[in-house]
C-alpha angles and dihedrals in degrees: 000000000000142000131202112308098023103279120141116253125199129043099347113047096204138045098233124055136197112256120202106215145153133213110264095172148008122199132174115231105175141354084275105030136070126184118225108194106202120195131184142142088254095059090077086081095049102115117232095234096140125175119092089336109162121221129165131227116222101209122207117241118257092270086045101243124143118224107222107232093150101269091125095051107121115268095033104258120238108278098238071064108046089025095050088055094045089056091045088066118096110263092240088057086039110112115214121260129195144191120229140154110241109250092205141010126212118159097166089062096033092226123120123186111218112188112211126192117236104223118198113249088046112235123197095288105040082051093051088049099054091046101040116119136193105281101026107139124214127141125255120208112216146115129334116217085191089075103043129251105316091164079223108172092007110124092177100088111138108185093236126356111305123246087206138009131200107195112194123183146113128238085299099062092037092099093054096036082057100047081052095051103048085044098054114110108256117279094018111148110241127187105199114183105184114186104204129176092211112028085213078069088073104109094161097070106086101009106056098056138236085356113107107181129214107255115209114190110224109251111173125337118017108271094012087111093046102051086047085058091052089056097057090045087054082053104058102021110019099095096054086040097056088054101046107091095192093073124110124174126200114199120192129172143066110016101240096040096058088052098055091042084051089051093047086056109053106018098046100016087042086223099158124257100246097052094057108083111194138185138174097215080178153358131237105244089031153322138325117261113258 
């Protein structure tokens, strides 16, 4: 259950906890993606909340090994606690976390896929992608099933059931905009814009049925070619869009760009505020602070 505020109460304080895995498996899915599949006892309590649900990934440092800032004390500690000590190592003792959207859930099996985009040039995380191996531990962050549904991290959170849906984001945003998908009720209408570098990077046609987005190929500046999308969906569908108030739109990507989309939509195309869901997975020159 929960407490004011939406922290968990009970025998776990808070509504993530830290997961001890190790890598079971690695698959290429695309020129730019690659599947890690992670596995671990603990993951049997990871809730199947799906949808855009964030997680990070606590990398291990390039010898593997894993700085104790008290992530692993049992209950999982708040994260102004566990996060505070991390950013009182030194940066040079300070392992690498990351933010993704779990591909695939399966607590039975305590195994969860995370797909994770290569970058070129490769940051900490596409590097630790390309040279991971069976076997290899680090610690994920994510929901507890032990303290109930909190909907904790989750930015997809139409107030009913959505009559439409427009989805917007680039290979970052590709893990969520599926979840969604797969998770909207039959026969609903979704718009999906995807900006992609390389069109072979496309892992929603043919699997996400019967949904066939709309590829923009980057030209200039990341999300550029997306917002410009955006443009010509306001065109032809943004008045009946605007007074449809069923809608409900989900943005991902570059930072500055979802902004700017989010802004087009409610303040030209007049979609109200709370049905427009937006996120800045990353940020052009480098990445978010975590």
């Amino acid at each position: 259950m929960t407490g004011a505020g939406g922290h968990a109460t009970g025998p776990r304080p808070w509504e993530y906890s830290a997961f001890r895995v190790s890598v079971s498996a690695t698959q290429r899915l695309s020129p730019g993606f690659i599947r890690v599949t992670l596995a671990g006892e603990d993951l049997r309590h990871f809730a199947t909340w799906g949808l855009d649900q964030r997680i990070k990934l606590v990398l291990p440092m390039p010898d593997g090994s894993r700085p104790d800032f008290g992530l692993l004390d049992e209950p999982t500690p708040h994260p102004r606690d566990w996060y505070a000590r991390w950013k009182a190592l030194p940066i040079g003792e300070r392992n690498v976390l990351r933010t993704y959207t779990p591909a695939g859930i399966r607590p039975d099996r305590g195994e969860i896929d995370v797909d994770l985009f290569i970058h070129e040039p490769a940051g900490p995380a596409s590097a630790w992608a390309l040279s991971c191996r069976v076997g290899d531990e680090l610690v994920v962050t994510g929901p507890d099933s032990r303290v109930g549904r909190t909907g904790y991290g989750i930015h997809y959170t139409p107030p009913e059931p959505p009559s439409a849906v427009l989805l917007v984001g680039d290979e970052s945003a590709l893990p969520a905009i599926a979840n969604i998908l797969t998770g909207l009720a039959p026969g609903t209408p979704a718009d999906v814009l995807l900006e992609l570098a390389d069109p072979a990077d496309d892992t929603l046609s043919g699997r996400v049925a019967p949904v066939r987005p709309q590829i923009v190929a980057r030209t200039g500046a990341a999300g550029d070619a997306l917002e410009r999308a955006v443009h010509g969906w306001g065109e032809r569908d943004g008045d009946t869009a605007a007074t449809d108030p069923g809608l409900y739109a989900w943005i991902a990507g570059e930072a500055a760009a979802t902004i700017r989309i989010r802004r087009h939509l409610t303040a030209t195309l007049g979609i109200p505020k709370e049905r427009v869901a937006f996120l800045g997975y990353w940020k052009l020159g480098g990445p978010l602070v975590e």
